[in-house]
C-alpha angles and dihedrals in degrees: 000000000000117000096247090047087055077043097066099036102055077051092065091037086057103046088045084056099046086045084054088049100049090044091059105046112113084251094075099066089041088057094045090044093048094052090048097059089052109114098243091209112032110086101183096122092253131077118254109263117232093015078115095101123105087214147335120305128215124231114255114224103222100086121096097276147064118339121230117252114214126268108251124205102283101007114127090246142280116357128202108244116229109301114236087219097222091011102128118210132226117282114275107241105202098054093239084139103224100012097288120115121254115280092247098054084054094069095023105142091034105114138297123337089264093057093052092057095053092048091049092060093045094063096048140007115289119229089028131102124167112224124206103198117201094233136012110278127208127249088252082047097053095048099054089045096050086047092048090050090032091239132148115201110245094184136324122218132190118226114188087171086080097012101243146106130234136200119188107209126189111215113228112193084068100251124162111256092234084055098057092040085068093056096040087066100075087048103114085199096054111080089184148334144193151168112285097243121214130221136186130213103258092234103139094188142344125194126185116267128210111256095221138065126047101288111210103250091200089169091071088056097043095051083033089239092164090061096046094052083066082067106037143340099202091260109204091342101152107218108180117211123211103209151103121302116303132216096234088170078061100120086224084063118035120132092012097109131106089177139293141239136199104211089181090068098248147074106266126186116272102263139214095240096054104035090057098041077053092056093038079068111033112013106143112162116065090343133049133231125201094245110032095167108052129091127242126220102200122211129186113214103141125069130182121267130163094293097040144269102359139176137178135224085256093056106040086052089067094060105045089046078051094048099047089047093051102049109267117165101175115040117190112201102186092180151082156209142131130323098288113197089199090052101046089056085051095055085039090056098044098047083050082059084048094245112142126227128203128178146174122269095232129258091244096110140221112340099025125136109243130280123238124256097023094056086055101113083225090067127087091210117186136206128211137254128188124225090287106057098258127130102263098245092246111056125108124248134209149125089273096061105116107183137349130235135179111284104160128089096355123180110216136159109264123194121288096041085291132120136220136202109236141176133187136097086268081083101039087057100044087052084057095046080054092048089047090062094047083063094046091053086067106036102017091181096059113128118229100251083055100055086037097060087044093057089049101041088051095040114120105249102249120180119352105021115262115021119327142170097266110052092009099217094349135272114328124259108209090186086053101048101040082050097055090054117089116241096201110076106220087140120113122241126279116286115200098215084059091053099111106335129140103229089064123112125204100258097234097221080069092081134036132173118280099269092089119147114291116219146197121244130197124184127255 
């Protein structure tokens, strides 16, 4: 072997060698593990915060809150039994704070120690943790406590939705949240405590729209709105929406409100995402809404931050505990974020009161753990379809999708008597909250696993035949489900111990064939 030719092969030998030694270098698995916590669909500059989990959690039944009943043989999964409102649970041992497991065991295997942090305060605020204290301290009690735990109060809420209070504390020596959960354990006053998780509204874009002409509203004759306004327009249904600030002087919306609420404490702009999930609903001049006739309590709960519109735990409970106290029957929750333990007692809380929820899939794509509250068994979530039937890219899938509703291209009201042209599953589910109240107009005692198996049983098949993790039970039918549902009330009144558990039937007198009663409307 010539010298040059020895040369060349101790080259090769020694780049192999150098590729063996990069690949092995801690870098690389932090760098796999990083770009596989990024949300695939979300585009908003930011990763989505919570989309951390491996699967989806059950909750544990040892927070103060409702139990979990058993899953029987055919029955859609886990229900919340009926919730003791100010009943307090026992302690949870292992310091988990509200029944969820602490925020480092959730993404727990996904890289190196570094990487799990980052992605930590990505999924709620760091420095925050919300505190739920077994009894009202003093004044003198509370400072030594917050001394003791070096803590400030940020704010304390009342929530007799789930019976509680909360106090959201910032801790100020700089100490990880996890950290201080550990110690808060032993604390006989502290009933529980977690991050302060955060969640983002599930718009994927949103482009200006002109304010003249006729737009094709292609979503009214895909869920057969026009039919089913023969049958119903959702008169004075209140469906509260949990989402940034509203234009109610928009033409699109006027006379549509039952009230509104900040629960961020200001007087924020009106905002895009809100004005238009509030015109998905109630949109009732040159576009049409599902529900034209409901009434919408608005509540602000997101404000806008670097990534985009953004809320907290602290915040979105709020506004449920606002909406369940004001008469809300239909909540849309057009956001998402990671399992919340303090939110999951709230939604069990609020279907216990019959009120229905409905939220957005989530924009985070194929292959994505699920997004919270949608995955709650207690939610009815919804993906998105386009004009032509087909799952909108971005949608999350998963065994907890219900129904799906068109997401893509959607033309809505925006701030300022202008409109905008806007996809994502934020608008899918707020078509369904609209089509819930049509329902409830009609049978206004109907519980929400009802109302939720009539929207699936007369859903129209999309994808694999049957249910499936894509379209749940296929694309909604508004005309089909208002049908099936009696005009005439003969049910007795809802019962909470029927609210979600598996041992309740379907009254029959809850559905009926689709030759029910016509009727006039005339708007408000």
């Amino acid at each position: 072997m010539s010298l040059d030719r020895a040369g060349g092969h101790g080259s090769l030998w020694l780049s192999v060698i150098a590729v063996l030694i990069v690949a092995s270098l801690p870098g690389v698995p932090v760098a796999r593990a990083q770009n596989r916590m990024r949300s695939p669909g979300l585009q908003m500059g930011a990763r989505m915060p919570g989309i951390g989990l491996t699967a989806a959690p059950r909750p544990r039944p040892d927070f103060a809150g409702p139990a979990l009943v058993g899953r029987k043989a055919g029955d859609a999964g886990p229900r919340f039994a009926a919730a003791r409102t100010g009943r307090r649970g026992p302690r949870d041992p292992g310091g988990a704070g509200f029944g969820g497991p602490p925020a480092r065991a959730q993404n727990a295997g996904r890289g190196s120690r570094g990487t799990v942090a980052a992605a930590s305060r990505d999924r709620y605020v760091p420095g925050q943790i919300v505190v739920e204290l077994e009894n009202m301290l003093t004044n003198a009690q509370l400072a030594v406590f917050s001394r003791r735990y070096g803590l400030a109060r940020i704010a304390v809420q009342d929530l007799p939705l789930v019976g509680s209070t909360l106090s959201l504390f910032r801790i100020t020596d700089g100490r990880a949240v996890d950290a201080l959960r550990s110690q808060l354990r032993a604390e006989s006053s502290v009933r529980a405590a977690q991050p302060n998780f955060r969640y983002l509204l599930q718009d994927q874009n949103t482009t200006p729209a002109p304010g003249e002409g006729d737009p094709a509203q292609y979503a009214l004759a895909k869920l057969r709105l026009p039919e089913a306004h023969r049958l119903a327009h959702g008169n004075d249904i209140i469906i509260a929406v949990i989402d940034s600030g509203i234009d109610i002087a928009h033409p699109e919306l006027t006379d549509a409100f039952a009230g509104s609420f900040d629960a961020l404490g200001g007087r924020g702009p009106p905002h895009l995402h809100g004005t238009g999930i509030a015109g998905a609903i109630v949109s009732h001049a040159r576009l049409m809404g599902s529900a034209p006739g409901a009434r919408i309590l608005a509540i602000r709960a997101f404000g806008d931050a670097p990534n985009g519109a953004e809320s907290t735990s602290f915040v979105i409970m709020k506004g449920l505990d606002h909406a369940a106290s004001h008469g809300a029957q239909v909540i849309n929750m057009s956001f998402a974020g990671p399992l919340d333990p303090l939110l999951e007692r709230g939604v069990a809380a609020a279907t216990t009161r019959g009120i229905v929820l409905v939220a957005a899939s989530g924009n985070a794509g194929p292959g994505s753990p699920p997004a919270y509250p949608a995955a709650n068994p207690n939610v009815i979530a919804v993906s998105a379809t386009d004009s032509s039937d087909r799952l909108f890219q971005a949608s999350s899938r998963g065994g907890h999708i219900a129904v799906a509703a068109p997401g893509v291209n959607i033309f809505l009201p925006a701030p300022d008597n202008k409109y905008q042209m806007a996809s994502g599953t934020s608008f899918s589910a707020a078509y369904v909250s609209g089509l819930a109240a049509l329902m409830l107009e009609r049978n206004p005692r109907l519980l929400p696993r009802q109302l939720r198996d009539i929207l699936m049983r007369t859903a129209r098949d999309l994808g694999a035949p049957g249910r499936d993790d894509l379209f749940g039970a296929g694309v909604a039918d508004a005309f089909g489900a208002v049908s099936a549902v009696r005009a005439v009330l003969p049910v007795a009144a809802a019962s909470p111990d029927m609210v979600d558990s598996a041992e309740a039937p379907t009254p029959p007198d809850a559905v009926m064939a689709p030759n029910a009663l016509d009727k006039s409307w005339l708007r408000r």
